[in-house]
C-alpha positions, 0 to 999 in steps of 0.5 A: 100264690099271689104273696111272693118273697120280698112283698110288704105284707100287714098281719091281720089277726092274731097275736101280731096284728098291725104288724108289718114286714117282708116276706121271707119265704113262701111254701106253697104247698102248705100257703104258708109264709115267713114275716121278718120279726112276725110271729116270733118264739124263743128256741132254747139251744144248749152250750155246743151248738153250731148256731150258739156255741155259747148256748142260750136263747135263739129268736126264730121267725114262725110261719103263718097262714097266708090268709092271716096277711095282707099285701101292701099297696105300694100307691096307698101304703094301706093292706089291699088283694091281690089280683091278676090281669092278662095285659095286650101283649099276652103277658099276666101280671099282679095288681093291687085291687084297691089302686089298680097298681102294677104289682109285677109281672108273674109270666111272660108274654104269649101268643095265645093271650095277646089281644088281637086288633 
């Protein structure tokens, strides 16, 4: 998946759209991801409980679709894709398709992809 946690991602649609915040977790599986105060409802806990022993309302961050978000170039500070480039050394990195910025690396180097001169 191209979102990983801790990236600055924007909401594009939906209720939160403009928004902006960290990603806290990633499913995989089912491409979702959890936005620090995006997509928040209200749970309503009862006296007792081990979060709220006093009771009351909890705010709860949701998950969301993958494709409802989009990264945040660290160059533009604006929403941009994410792709991905082999460098010479064989390594596979992200980068941001509108700046060409490096996003991080996502696997080490290997032989086999390494540019031969």
């Amino acid at each position: 998946m191209y979102i990983r946690s801790g990236d600055t991602v924007q909401v594009l649609v939906g209720e939160d759209k403009g928004k902006r915040g960290q990603v806290v977790t990633v499913n995989i599986k089912k491409s979702m991801v959890t936005v620090q105060g995006v997509n928040v409802a209200r749970k309503h806990i009862k006296r007792g409980h081990p979060k709220s022993p006093q009771g009351g309302r909890l705010d709860i961050e949701l998950p969301m679709h993958v494709c409802k978000v989009a990264l945040i170039d660290p160059g533009t500070d604006k929403p941009t894709r994410v792709g991905f480039r082999y460098l010479d050394d064989g390594s596979k990195e992200r980068y941001a398709k509108k700046s060409g910025a490096s996003l991080g690396l996502v696997s080490p180097p290997k032989a086999s992809r390494a540019k031969k001169s």
